[in-house]
N, CA, C and O of each residue as an XYZ file, in Angstrom:
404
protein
N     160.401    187.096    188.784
C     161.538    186.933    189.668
C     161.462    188.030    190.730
O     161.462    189.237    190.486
N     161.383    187.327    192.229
C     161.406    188.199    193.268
C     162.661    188.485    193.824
O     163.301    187.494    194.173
N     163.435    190.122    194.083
C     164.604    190.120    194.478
C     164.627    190.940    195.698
O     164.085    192.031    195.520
N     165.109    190.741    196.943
C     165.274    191.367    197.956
C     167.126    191.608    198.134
O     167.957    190.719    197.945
N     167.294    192.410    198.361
C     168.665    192.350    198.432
C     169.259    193.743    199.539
O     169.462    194.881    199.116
N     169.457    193.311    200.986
C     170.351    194.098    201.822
C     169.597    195.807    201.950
O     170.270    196.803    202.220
N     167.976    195.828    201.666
C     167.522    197.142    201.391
C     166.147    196.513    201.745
O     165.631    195.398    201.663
N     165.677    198.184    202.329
C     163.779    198.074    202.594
C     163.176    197.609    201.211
O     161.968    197.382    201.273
N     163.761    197.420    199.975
C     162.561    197.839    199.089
C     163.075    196.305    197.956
O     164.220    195.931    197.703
N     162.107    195.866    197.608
C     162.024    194.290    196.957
C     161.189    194.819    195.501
O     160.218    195.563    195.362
N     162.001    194.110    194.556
C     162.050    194.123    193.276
C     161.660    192.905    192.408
O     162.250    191.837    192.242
N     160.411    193.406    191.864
C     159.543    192.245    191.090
C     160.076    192.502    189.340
O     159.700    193.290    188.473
N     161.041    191.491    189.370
C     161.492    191.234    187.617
C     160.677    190.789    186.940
O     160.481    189.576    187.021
N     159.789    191.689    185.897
C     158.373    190.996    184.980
C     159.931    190.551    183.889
O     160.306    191.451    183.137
N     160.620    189.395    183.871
C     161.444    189.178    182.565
C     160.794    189.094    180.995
O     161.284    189.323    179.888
N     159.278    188.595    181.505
C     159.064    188.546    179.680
C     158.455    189.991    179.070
O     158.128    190.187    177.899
N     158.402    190.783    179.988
C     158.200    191.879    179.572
C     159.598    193.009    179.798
O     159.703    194.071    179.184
N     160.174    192.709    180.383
C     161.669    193.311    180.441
C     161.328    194.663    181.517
O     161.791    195.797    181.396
N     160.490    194.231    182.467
C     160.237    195.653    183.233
C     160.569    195.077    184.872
O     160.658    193.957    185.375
N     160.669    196.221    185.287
C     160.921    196.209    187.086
C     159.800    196.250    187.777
O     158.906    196.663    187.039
N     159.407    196.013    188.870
C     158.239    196.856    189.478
C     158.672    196.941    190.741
O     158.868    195.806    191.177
N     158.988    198.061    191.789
C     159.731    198.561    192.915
C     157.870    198.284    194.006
O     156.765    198.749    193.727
N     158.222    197.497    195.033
C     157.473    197.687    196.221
C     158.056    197.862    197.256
O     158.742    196.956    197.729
N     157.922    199.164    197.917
C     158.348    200.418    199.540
C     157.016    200.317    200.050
O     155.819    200.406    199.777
N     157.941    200.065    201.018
C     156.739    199.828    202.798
C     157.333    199.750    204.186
O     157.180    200.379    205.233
N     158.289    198.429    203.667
C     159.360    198.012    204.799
C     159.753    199.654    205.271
O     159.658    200.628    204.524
N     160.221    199.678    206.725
C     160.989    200.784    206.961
C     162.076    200.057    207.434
O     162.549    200.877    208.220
N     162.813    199.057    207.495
C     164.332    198.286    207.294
C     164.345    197.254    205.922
O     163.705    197.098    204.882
N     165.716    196.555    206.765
C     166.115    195.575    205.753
C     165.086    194.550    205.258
O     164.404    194.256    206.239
N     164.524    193.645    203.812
C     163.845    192.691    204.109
C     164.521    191.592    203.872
O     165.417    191.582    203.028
N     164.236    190.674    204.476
C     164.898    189.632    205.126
C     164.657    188.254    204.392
O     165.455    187.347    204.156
N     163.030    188.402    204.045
C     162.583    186.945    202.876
C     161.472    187.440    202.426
O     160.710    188.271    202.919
N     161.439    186.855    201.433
C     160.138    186.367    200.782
C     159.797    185.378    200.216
O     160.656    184.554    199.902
N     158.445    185.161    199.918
C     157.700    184.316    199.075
C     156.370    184.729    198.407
O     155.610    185.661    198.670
N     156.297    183.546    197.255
C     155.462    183.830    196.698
C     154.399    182.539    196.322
O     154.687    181.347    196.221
N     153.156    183.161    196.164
C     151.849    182.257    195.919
C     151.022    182.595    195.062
O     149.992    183.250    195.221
N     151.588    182.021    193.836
C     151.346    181.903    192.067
C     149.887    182.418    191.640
O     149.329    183.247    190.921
N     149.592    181.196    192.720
C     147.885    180.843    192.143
C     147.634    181.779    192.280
O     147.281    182.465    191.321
N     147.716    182.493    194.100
C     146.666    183.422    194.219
C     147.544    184.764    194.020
O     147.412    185.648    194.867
N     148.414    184.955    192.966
C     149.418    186.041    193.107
C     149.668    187.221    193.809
O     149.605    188.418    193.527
N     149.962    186.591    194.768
C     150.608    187.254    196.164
C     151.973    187.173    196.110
O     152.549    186.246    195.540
N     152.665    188.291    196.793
C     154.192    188.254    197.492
C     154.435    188.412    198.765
O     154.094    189.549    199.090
N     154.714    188.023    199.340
C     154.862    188.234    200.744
C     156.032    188.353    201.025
O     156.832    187.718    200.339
N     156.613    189.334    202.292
C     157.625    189.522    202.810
C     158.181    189.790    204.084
O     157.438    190.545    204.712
N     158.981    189.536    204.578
C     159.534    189.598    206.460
C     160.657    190.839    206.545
O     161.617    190.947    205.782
N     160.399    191.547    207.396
C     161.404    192.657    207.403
C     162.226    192.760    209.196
O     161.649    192.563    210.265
N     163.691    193.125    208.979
C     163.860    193.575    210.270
C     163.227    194.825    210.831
O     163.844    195.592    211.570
N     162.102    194.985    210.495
C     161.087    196.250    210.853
C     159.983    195.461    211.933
O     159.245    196.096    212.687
N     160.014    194.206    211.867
C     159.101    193.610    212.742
C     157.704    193.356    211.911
O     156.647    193.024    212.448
N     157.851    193.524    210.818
C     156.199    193.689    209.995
C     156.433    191.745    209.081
O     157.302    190.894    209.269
N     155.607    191.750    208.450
C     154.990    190.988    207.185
C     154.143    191.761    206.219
O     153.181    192.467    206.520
N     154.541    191.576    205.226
C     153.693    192.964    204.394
C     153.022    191.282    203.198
O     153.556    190.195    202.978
N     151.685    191.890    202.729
C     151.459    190.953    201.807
C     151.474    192.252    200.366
O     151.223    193.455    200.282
N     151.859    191.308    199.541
C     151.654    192.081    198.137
C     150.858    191.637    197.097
O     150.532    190.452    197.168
N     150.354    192.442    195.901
C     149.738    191.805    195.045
C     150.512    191.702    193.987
O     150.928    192.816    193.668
N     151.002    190.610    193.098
C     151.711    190.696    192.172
C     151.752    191.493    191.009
O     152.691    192.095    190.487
N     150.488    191.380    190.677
C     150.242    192.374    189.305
C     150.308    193.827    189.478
O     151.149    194.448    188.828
N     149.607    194.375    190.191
C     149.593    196.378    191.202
C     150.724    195.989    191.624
O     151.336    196.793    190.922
N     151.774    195.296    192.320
C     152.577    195.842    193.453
C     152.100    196.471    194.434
O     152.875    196.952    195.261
N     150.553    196.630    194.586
C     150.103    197.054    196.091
C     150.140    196.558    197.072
O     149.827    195.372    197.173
N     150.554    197.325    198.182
C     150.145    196.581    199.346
C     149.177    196.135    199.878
O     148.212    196.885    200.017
N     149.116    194.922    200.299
C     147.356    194.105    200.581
C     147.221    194.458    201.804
O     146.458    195.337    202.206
N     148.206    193.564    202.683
C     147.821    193.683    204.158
C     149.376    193.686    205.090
O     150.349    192.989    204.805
N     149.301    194.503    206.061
C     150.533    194.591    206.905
C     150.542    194.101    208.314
O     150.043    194.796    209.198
N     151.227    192.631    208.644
C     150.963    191.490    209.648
C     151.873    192.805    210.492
O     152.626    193.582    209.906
N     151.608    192.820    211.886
C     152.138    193.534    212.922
C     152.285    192.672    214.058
O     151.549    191.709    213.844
N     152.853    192.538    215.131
C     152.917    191.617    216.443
C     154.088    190.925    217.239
O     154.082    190.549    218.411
N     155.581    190.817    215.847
C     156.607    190.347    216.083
C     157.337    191.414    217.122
O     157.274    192.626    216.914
N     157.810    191.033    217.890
C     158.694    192.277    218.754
C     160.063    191.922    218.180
O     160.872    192.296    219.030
N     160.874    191.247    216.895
C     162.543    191.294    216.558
C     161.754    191.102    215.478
O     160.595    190.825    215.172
N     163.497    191.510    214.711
C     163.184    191.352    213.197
C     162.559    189.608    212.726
O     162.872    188.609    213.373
N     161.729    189.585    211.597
C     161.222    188.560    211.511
C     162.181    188.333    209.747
O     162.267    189.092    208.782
N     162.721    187.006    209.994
C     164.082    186.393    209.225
C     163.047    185.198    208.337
O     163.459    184.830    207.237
N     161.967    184.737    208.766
C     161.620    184.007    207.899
C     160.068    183.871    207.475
O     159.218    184.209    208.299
N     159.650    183.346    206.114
C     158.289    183.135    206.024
C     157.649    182.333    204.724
O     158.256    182.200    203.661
N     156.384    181.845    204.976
C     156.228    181.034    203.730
C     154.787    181.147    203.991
O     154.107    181.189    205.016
N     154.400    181.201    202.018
C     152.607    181.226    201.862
C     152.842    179.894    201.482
O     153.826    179.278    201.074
N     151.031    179.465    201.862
C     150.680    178.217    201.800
C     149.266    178.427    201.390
O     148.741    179.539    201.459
N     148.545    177.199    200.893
C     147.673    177.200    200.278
C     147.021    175.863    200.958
O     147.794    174.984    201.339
N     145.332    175.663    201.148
C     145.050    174.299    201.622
C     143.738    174.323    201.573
O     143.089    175.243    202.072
N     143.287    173.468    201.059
C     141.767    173.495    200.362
C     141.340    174.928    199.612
O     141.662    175.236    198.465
N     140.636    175.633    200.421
C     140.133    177.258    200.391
C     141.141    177.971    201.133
O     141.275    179.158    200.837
N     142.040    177.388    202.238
C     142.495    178.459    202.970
C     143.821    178.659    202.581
O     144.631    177.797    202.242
N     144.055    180.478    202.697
C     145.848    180.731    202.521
C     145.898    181.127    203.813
O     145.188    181.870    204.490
N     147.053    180.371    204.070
C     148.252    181.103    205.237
C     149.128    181.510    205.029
O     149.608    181.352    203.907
N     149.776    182.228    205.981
C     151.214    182.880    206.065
C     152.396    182.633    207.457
O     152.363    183.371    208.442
N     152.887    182.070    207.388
C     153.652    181.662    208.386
C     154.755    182.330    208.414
O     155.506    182.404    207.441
N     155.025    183.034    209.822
C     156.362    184.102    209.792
C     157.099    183.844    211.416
O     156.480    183.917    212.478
N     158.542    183.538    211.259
C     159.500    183.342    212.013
C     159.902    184.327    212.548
O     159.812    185.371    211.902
N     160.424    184.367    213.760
C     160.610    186.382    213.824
C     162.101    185.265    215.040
O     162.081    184.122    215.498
N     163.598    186.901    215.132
C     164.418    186.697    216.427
C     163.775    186.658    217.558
O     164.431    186.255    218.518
N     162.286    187.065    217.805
C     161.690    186.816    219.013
C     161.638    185.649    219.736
O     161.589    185.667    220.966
N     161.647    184.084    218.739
C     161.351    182.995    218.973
C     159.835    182.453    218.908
O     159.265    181.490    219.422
N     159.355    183.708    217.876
C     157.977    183.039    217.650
C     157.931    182.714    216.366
O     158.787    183.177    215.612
N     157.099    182.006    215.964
C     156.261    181.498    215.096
C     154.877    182.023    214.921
O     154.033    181.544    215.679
N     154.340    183.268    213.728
C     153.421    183.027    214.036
C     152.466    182.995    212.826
O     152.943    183.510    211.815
N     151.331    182.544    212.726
C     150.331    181.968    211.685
C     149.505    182.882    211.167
O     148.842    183.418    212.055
N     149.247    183.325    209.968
C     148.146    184.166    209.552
C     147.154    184.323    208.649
O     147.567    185.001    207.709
N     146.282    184.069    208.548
C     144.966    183.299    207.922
C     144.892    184.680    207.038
O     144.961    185.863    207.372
N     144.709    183.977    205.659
C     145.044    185.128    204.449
C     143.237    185.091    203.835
O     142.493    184.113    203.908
N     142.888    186.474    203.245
C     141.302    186.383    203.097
C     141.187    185.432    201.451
O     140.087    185.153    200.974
């Protein structure tokens, strides 16, 4: 269970193990996330202007999308044949696409 709530920092509930795992990066609020099972990733949109990708199991940070000029409010991983994307909404009025390795 992924929880973002009104704060930079998003909280991965392991429930069957009864533990937390805290991931800090964002330097604002984050705004959404998602997640992509298969390839256990978390991804997230911050009013910091970023996309941060995560790894589920470390809680490390993978990769940090940069380019939005407003906070970016929305986003979703996707999966399609071999390829992952990341699609992130920003107040800028963009849309933009990001080809995951």
């Amino acid at each position: 269970l992924v929880v973002a709530s009104n704060s930079a920092i998003v909280r991965v509930n392991r429930l069957s193990e009864g533990n937390c795992d805290v991931l800090q990066g964002h330097s604002d609020i984050v705004m959404a996330v998602a997640v992509l099972p298969e390839n256990g990733w978390i991804a997230t949109a911050s009013k910091d202007r970023t996309v941060r990708l995560w790894d589920v199991v470390t809680s490390r940070c993978l990769a940090v999308g940069e380019g939005h000029t407003d906070s970016v409010s929305a986003i979703v991983l996707a999966k399609s044949a071999n390829t992952a994307v990341l699609f992130s909404a920003s107040s800028d009025k963009t849309i933009k696409r990001w080809v995951l390795p």
